[in-house]
mmCIF file as gemmi writes it, N, C-alpha and C atoms, coordinates in Angstrom:
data_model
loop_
_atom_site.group_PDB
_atom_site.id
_atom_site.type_symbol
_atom_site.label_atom_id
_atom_site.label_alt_id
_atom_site.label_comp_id
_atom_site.label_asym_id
_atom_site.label_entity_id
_atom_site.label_seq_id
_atom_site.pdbx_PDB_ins_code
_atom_site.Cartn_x
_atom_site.Cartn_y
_atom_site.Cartn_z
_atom_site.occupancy
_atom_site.B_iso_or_equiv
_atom_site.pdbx_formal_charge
_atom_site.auth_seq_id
_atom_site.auth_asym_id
_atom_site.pdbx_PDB_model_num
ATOM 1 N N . UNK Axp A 1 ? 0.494 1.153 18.158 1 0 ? 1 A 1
ATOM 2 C CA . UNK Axp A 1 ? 0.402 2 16.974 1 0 ? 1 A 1
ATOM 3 C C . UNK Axp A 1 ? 0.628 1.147 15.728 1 0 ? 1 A 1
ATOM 4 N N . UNK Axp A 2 ? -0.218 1.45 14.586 1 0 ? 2 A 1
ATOM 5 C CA . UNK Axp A 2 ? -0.493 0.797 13.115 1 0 ? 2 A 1
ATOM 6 C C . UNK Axp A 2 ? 0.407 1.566 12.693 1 0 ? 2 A 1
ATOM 7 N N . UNK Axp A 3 ? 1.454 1.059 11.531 1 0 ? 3 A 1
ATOM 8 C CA . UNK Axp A 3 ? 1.861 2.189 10.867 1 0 ? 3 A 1
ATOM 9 C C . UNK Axp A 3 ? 2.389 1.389 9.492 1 0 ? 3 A 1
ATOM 10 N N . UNK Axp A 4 ? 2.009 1.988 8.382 1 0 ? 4 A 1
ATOM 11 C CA . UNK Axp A 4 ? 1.74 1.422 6.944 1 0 ? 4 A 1
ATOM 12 C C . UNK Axp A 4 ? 3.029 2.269 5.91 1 0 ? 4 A 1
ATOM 13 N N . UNK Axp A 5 ? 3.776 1.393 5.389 1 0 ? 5 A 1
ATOM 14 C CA . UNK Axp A 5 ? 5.046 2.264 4.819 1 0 ? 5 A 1
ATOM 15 C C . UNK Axp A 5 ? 4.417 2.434 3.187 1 0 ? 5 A 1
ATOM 16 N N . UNK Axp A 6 ? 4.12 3.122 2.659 1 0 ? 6 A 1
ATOM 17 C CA . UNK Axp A 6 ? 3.766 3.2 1.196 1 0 ? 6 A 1
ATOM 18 C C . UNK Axp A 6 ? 4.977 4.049 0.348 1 0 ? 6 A 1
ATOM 19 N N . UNK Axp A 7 ? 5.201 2.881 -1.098 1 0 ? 7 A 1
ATOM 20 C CA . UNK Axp A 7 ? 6.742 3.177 -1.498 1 0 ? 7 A 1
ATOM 21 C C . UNK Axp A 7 ? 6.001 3.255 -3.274 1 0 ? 7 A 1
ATOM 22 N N . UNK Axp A 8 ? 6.634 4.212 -4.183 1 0 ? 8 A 1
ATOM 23 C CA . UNK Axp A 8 ? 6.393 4.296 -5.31 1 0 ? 8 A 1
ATOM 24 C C . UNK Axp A 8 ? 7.917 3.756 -5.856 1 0 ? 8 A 1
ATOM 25 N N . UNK Axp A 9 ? 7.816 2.775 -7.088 1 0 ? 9 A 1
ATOM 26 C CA . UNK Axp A 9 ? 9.682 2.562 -7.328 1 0 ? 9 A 1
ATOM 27 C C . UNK Axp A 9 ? 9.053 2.242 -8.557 1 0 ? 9 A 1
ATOM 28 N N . UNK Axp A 10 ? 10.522 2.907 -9.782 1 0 ? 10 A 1
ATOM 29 C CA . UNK Axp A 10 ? 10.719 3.003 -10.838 1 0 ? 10 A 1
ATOM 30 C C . UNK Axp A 10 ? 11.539 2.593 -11.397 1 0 ? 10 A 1
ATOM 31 N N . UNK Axp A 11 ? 12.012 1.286 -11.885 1 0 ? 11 A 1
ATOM 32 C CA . UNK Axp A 11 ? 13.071 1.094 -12.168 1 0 ? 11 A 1
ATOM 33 C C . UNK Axp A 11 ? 14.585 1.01 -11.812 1 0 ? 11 A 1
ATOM 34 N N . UNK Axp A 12 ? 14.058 0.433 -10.119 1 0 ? 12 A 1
ATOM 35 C CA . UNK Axp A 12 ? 14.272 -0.249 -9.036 1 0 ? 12 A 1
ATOM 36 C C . UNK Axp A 12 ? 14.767 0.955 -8.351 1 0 ? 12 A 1
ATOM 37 N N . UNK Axp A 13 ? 14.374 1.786 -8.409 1 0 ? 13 A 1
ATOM 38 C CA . UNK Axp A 13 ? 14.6 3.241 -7.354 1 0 ? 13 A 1
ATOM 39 C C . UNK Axp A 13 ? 13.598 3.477 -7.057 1 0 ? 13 A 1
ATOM 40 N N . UNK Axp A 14 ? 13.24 4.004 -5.502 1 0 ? 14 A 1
ATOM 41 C CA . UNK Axp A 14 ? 11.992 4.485 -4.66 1 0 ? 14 A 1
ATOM 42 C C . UNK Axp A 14 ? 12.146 5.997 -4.953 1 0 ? 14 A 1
ATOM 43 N N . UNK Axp A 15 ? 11.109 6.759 -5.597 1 0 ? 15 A 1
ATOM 44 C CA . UNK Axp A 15 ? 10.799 7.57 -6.296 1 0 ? 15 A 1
ATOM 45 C C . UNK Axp A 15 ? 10.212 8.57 -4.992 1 0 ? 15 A 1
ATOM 46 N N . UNK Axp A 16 ? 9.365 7.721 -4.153 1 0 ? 16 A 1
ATOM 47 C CA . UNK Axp A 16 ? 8.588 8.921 -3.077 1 0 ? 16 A 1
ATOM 48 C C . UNK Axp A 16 ? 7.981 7.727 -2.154 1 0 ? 16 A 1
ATOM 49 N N . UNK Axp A 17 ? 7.827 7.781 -0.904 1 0 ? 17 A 1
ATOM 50 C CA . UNK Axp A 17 ? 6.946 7.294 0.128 1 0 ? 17 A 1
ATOM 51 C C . UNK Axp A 17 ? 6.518 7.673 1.472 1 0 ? 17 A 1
ATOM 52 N N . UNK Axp A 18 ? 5.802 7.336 1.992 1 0 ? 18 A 1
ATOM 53 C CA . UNK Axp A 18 ? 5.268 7.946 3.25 1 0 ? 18 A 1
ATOM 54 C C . UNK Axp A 18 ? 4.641 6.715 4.086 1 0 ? 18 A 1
ATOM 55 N N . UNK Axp A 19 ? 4.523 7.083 5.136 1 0 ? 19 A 1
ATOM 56 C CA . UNK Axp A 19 ? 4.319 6.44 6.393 1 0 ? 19 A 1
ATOM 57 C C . UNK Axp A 19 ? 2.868 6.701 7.131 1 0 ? 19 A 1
ATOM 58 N N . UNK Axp A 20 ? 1.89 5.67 7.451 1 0 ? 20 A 1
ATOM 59 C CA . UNK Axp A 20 ? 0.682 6.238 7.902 1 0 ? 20 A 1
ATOM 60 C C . UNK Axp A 20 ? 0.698 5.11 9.059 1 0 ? 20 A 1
ATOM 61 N N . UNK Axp A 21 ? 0.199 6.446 10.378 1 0 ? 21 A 1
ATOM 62 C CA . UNK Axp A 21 ? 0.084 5.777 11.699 1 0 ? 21 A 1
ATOM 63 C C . UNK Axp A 21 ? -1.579 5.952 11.705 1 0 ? 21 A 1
ATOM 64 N N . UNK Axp A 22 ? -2.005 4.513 12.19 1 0 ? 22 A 1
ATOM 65 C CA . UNK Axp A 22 ? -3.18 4.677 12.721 1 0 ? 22 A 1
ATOM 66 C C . UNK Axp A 22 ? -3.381 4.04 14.483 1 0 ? 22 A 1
ATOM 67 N N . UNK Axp A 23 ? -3.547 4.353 15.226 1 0 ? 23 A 1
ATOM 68 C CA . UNK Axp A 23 ? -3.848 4.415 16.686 1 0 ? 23 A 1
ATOM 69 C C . UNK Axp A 23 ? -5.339 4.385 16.945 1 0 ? 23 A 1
ATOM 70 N N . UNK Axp A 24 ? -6.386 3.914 16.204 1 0 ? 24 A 1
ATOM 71 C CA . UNK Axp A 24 ? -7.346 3.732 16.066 1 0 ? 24 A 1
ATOM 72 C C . UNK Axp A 24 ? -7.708 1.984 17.375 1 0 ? 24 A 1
ATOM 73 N N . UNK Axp A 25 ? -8.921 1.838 17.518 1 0 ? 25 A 1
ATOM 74 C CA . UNK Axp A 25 ? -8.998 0.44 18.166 1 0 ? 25 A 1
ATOM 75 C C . UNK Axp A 25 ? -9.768 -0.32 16.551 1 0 ? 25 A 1
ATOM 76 N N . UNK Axp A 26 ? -9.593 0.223 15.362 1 0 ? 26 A 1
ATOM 77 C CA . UNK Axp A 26 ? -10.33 -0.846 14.353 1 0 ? 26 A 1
ATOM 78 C C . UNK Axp A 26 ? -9.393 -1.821 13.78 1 0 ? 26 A 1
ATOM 79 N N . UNK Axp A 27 ? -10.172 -2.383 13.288 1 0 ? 27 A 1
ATOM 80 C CA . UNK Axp A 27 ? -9.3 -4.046 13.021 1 0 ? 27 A 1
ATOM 81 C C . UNK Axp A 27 ? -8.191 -3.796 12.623 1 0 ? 27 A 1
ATOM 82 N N . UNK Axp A 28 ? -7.213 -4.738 12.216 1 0 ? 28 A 1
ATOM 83 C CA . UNK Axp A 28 ? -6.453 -4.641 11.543 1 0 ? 28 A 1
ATOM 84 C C . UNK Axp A 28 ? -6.42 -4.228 9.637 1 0 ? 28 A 1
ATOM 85 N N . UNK Axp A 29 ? -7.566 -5.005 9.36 1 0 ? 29 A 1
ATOM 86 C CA . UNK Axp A 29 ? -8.324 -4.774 8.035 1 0 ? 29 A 1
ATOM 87 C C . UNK Axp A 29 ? -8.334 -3.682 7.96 1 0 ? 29 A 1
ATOM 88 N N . UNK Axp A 30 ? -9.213 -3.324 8.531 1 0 ? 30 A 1
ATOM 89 C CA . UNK Axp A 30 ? -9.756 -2.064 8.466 1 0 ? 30 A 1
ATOM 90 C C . UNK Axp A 30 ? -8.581 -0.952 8.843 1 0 ? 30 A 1
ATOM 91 N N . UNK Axp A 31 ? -7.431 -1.332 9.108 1 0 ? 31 A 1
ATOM 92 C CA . UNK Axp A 31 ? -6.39 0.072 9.202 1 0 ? 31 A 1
ATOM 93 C C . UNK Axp A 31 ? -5.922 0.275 8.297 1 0 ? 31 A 1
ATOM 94 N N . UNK Axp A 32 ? -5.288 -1.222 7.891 1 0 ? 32 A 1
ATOM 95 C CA . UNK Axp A 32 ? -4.828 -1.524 6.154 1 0 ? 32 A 1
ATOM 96 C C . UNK Axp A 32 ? -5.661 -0.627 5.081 1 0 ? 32 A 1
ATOM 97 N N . UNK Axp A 33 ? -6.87 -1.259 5.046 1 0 ? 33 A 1
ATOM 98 C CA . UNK Axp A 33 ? -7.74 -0.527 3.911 1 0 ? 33 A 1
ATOM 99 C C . UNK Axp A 33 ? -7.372 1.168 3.951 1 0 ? 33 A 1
ATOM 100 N N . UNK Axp A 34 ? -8.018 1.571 5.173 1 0 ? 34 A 1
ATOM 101 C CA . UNK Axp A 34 ? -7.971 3.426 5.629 1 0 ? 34 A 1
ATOM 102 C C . UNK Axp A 34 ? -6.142 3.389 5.173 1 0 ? 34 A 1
ATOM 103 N N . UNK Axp A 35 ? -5.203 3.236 5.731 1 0 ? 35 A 1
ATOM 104 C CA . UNK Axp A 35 ? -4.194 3.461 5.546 1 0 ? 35 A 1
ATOM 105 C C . UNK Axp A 35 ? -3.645 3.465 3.831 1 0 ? 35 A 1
ATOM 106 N N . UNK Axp A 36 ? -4.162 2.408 3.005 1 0 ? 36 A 1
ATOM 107 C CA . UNK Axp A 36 ? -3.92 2.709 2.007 1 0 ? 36 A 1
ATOM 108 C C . UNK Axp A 36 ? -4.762 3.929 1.441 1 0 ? 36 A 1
ATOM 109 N N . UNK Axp A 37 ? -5.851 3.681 1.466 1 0 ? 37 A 1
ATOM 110 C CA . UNK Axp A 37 ? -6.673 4.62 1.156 1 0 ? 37 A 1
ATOM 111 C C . UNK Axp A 37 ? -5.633 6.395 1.176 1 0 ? 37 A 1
ATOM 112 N N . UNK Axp A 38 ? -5.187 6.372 2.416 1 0 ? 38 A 1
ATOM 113 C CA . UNK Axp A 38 ? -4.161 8.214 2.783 1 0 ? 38 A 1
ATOM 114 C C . UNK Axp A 38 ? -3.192 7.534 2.03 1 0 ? 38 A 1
ATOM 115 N N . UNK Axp A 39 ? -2.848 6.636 2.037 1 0 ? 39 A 1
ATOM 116 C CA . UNK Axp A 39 ? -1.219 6.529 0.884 1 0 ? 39 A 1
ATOM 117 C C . UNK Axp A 39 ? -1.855 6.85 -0.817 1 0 ? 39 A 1
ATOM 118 N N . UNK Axp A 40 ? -2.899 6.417 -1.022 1 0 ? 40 A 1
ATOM 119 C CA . UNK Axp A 40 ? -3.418 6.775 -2.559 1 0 ? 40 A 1
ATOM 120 C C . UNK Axp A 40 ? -3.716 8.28 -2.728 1 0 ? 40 A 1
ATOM 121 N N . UNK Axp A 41 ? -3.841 8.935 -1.504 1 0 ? 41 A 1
ATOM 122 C CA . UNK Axp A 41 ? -4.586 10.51 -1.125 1 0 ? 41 A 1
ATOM 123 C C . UNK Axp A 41 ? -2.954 11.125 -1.682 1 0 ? 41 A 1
ATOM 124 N N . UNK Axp A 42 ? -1.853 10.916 -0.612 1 0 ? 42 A 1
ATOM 125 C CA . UNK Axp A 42 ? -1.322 11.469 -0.637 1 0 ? 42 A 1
ATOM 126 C C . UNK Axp A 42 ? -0.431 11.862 -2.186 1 0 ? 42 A 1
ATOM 127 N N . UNK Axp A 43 ? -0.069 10.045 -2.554 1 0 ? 43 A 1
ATOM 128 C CA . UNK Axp A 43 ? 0.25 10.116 -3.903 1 0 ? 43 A 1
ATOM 129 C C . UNK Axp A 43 ? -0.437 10.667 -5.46 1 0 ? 43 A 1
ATOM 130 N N . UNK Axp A 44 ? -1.841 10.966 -5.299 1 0 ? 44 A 1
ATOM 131 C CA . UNK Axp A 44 ? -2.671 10.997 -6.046 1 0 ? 44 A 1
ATOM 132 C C . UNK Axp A 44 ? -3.021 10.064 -7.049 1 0 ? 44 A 1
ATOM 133 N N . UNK Axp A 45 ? -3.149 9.039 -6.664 1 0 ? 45 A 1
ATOM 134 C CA . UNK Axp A 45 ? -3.593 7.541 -6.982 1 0 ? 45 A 1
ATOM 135 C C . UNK Axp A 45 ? -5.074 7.272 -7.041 1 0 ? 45 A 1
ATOM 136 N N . UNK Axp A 46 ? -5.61 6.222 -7.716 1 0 ? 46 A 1
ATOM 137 C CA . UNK Axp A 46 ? -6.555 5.823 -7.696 1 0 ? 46 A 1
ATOM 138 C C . UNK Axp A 46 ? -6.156 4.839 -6.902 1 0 ? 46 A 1
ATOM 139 N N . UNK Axp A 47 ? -7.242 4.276 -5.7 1 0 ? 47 A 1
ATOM 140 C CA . UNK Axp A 47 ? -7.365 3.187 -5.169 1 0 ? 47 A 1
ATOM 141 C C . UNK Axp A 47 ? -7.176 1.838 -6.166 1 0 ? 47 A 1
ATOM 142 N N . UNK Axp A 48 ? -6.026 0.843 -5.739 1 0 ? 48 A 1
ATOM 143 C CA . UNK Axp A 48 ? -5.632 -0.401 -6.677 1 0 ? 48 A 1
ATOM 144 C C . UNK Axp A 48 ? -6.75 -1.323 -6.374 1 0 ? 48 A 1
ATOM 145 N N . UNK Axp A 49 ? -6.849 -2.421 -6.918 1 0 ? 49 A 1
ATOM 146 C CA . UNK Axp A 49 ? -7.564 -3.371 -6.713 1 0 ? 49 A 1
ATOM 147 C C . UNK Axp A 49 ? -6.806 -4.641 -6.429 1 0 ? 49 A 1
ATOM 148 N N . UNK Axp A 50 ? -7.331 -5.175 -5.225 1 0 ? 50 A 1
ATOM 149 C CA . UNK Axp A 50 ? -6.359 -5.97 -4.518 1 0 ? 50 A 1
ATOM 150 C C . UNK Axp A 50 ? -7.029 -7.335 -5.299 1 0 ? 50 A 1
ATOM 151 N N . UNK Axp A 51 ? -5.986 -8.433 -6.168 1 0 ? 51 A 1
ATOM 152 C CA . UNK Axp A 51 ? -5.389 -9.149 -6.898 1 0 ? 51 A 1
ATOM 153 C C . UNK Axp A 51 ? -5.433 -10.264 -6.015 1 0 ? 51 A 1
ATOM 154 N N . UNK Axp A 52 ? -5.611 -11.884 -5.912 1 0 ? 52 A 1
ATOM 155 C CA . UNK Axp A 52 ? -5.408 -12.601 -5.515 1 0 ? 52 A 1
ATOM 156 C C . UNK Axp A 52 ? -3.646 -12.876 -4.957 1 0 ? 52 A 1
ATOM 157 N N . UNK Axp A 53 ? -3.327 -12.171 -5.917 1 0 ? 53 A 1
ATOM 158 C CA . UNK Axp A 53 ? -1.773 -12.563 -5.556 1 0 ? 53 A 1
ATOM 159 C C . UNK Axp A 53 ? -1.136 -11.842 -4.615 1 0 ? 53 A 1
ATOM 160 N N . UNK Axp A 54 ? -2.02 -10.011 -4.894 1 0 ? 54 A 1
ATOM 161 C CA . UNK Axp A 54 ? -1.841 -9.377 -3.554 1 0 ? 54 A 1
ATOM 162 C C . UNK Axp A 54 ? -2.213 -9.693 -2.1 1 0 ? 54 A 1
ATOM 163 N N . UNK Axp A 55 ? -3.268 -10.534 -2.068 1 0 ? 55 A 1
ATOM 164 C CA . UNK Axp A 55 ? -3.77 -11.224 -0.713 1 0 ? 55 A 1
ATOM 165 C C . UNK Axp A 55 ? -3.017 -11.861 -0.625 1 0 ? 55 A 1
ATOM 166 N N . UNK Axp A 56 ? -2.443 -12.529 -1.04 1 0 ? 56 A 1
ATOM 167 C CA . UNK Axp A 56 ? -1.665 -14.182 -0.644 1 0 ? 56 A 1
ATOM 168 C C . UNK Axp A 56 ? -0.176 -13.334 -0.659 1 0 ? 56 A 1
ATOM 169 N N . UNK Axp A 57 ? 0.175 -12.811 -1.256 1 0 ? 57 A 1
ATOM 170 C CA . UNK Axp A 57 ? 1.852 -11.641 -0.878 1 0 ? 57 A 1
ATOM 171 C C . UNK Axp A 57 ? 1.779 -11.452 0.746 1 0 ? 57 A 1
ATOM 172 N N . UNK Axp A 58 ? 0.633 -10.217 0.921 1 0 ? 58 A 1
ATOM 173 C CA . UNK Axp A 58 ? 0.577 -9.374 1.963 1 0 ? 58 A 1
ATOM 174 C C . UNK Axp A 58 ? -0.114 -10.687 3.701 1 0 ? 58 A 1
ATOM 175 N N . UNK Axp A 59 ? -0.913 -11.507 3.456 1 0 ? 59 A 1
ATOM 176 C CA . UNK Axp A 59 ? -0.849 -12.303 4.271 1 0 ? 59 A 1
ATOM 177 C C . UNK Axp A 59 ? 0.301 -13.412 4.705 1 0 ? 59 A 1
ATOM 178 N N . UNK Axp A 60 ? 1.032 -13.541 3.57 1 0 ? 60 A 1
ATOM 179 C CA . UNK Axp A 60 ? 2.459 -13.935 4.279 1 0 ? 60 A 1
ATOM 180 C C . UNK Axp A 60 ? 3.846 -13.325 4.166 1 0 ? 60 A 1
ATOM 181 N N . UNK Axp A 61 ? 3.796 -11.955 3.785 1 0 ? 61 A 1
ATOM 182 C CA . UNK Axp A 61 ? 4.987 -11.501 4.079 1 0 ? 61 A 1
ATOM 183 C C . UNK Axp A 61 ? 4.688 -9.926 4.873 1 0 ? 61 A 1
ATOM 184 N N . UNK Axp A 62 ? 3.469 -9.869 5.126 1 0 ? 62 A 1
ATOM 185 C CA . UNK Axp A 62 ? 2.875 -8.025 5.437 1 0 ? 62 A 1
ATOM 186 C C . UNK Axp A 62 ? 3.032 -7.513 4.558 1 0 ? 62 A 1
ATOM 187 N N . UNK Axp A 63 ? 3.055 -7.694 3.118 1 0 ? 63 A 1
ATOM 188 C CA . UNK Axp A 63 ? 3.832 -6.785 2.198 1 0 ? 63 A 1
ATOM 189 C C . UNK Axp A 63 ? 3.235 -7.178 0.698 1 0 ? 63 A 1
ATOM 190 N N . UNK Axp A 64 ? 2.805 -5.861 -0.199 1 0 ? 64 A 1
ATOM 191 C CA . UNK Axp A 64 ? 2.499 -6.383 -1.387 1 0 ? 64 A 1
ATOM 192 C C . UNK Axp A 64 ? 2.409 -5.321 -2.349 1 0 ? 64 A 1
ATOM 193 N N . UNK Axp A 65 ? 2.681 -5.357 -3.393 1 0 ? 65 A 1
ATOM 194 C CA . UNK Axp A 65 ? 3.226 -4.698 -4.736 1 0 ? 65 A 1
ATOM 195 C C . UNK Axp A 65 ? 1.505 -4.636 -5.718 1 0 ? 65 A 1
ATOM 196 N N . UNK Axp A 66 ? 1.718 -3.783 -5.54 1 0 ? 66 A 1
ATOM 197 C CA . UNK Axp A 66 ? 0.376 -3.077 -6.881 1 0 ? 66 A 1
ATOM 198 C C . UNK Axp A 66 ? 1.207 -2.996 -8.244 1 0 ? 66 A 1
ATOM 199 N N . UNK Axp A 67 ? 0.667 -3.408 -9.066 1 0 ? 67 A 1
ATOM 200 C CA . UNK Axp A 67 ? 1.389 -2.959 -10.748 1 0 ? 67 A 1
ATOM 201 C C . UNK Axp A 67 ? 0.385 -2.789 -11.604 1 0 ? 67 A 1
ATOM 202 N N . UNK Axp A 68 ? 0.843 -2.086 -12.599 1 0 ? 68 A 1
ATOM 203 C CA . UNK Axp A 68 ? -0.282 -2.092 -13.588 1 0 ? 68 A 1
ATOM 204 C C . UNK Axp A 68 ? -1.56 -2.479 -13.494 1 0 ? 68 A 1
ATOM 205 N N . UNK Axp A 69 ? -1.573 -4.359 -13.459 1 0 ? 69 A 1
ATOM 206 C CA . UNK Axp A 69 ? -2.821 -4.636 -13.473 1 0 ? 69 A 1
ATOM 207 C C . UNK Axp A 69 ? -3.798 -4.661 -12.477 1 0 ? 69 A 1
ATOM 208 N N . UNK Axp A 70 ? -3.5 -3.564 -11.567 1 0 ? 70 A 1
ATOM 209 C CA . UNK Axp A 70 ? -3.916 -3.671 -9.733 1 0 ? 70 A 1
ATOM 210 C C . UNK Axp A 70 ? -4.475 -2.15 -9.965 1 0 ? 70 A 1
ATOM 211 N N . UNK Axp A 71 ? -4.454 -1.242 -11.569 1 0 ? 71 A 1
ATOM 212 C CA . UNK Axp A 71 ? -5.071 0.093 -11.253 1 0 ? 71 A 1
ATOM 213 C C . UNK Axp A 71 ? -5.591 0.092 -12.605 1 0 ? 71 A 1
ATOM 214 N N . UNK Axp A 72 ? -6.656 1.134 -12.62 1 0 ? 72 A 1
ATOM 215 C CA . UNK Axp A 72 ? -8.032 1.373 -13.701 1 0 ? 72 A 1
ATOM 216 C C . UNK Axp A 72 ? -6.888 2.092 -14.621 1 0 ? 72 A 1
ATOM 217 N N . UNK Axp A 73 ? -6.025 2.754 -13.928 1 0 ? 73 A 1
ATOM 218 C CA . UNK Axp A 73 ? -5.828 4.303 -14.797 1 0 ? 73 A 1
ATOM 219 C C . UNK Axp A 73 ? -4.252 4.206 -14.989 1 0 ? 73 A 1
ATOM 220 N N . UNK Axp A 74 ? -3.653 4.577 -16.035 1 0 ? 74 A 1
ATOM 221 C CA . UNK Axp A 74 ? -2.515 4.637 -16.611 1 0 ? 74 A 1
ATOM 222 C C . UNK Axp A 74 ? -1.218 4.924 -15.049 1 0 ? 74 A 1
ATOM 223 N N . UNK Axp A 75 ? -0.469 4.317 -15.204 1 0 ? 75 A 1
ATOM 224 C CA . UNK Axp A 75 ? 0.392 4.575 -14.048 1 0 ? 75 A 1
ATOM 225 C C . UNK Axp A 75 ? 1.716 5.168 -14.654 1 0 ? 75 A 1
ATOM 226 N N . UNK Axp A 76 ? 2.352 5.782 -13.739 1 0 ? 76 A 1
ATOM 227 C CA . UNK Axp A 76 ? 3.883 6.241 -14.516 1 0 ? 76 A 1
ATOM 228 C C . UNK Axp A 76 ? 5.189 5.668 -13.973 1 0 ? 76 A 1
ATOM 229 N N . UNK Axp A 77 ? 5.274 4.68 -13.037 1 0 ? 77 A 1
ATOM 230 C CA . UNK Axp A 77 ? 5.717 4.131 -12.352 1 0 ? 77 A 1
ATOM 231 C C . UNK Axp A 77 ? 5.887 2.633 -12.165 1 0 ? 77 A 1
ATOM 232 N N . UNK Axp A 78 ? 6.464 1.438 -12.118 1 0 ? 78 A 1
ATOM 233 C CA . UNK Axp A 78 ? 6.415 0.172 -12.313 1 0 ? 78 A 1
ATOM 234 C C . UNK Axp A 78 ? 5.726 -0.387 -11.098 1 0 ? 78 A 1
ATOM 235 N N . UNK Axp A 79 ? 5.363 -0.016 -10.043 1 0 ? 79 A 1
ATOM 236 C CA . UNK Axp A 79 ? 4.598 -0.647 -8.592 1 0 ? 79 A 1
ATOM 237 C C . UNK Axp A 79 ? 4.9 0.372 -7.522 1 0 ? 79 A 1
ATOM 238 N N . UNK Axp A 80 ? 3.548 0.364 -7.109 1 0 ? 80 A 1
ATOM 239 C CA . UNK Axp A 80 ? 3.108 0.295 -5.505 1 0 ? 80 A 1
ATOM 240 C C . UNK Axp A 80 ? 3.167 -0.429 -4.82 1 0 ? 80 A 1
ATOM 241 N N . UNK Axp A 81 ? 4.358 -0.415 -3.324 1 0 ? 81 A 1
ATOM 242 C CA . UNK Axp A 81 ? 4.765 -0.921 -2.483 1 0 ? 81 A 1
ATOM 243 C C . UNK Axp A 81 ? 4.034 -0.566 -1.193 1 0 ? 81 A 1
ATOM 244 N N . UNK Axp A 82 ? 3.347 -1.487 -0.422 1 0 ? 82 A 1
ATOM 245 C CA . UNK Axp A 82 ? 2.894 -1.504 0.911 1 0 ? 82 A 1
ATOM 246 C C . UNK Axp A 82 ? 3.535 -2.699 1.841 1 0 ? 82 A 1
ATOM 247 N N . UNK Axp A 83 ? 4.184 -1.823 3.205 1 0 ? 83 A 1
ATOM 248 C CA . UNK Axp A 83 ? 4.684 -3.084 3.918 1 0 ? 83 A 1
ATOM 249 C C . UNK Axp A 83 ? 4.344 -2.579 5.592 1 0 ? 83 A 1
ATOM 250 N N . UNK Axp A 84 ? 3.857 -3.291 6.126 1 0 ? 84 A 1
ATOM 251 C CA . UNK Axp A 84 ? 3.091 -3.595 7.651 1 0 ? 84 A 1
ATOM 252 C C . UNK Axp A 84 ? 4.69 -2.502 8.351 1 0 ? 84 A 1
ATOM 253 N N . UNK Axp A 85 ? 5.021 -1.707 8.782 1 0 ? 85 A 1
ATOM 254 C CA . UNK Axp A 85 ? 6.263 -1.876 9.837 1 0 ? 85 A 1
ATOM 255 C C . UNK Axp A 85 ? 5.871 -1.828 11.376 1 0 ? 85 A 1
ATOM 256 N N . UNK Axp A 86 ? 4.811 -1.568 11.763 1 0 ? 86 A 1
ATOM 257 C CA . UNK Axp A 86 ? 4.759 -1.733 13.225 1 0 ? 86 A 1
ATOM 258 C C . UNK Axp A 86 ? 3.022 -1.72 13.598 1 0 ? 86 A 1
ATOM 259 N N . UNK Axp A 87 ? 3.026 -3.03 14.104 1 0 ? 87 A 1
ATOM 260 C CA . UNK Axp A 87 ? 1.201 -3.167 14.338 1 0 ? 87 A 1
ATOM 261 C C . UNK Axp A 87 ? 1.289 -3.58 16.277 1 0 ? 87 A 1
ATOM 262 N N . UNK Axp A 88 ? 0.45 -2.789 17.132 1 0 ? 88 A 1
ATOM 263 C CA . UNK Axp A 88 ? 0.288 -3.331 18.339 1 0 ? 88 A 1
ATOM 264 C C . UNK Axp A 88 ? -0.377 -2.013 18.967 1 0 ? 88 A 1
């Protein structure tokens, strides 16, 4: 089971997050992507745009922070937190 922790934090308090299991046989990519995708659903987010720095975060720590410059549309919040907790 895939399962994707998505964290909203404000001024170093976690404001709201949720947890998405995927049990799917698709890549790993491809759970990531879908999985954020229901974490942006749930929060009512626009999909971020993943940042060089977000690739290079999330490929060596599972884990990577959206801010400001990672969304089209005004945010109310200082970052979006995504971190891997259980892939197999």
């Amino acid at each position: 089971m895939f399962r994707l922790w998505g964290k909203i934090w404000k001024d170093n308090r976690m404001l709201r997050d949720t947890v998405i299991e995927d049990g799917s046989d698709d890549t790993r990519t491809h759970k990531i992507f879908h999985a954020l995708d229901e974490i942006c659903h749930v929060f009512d987010l626009g999909k971020p745009i993943w940042l060089d720095v977000n690739i290079a975060d999330f490929k060596r720590h599972s884990r990577a922070r959206f801010y400001q410059d990672s969304f089209i549309e005004e945010i109310e919040f200082d970052y979006l937190e995504i971190q891997v907790l259980e892939e197999g």
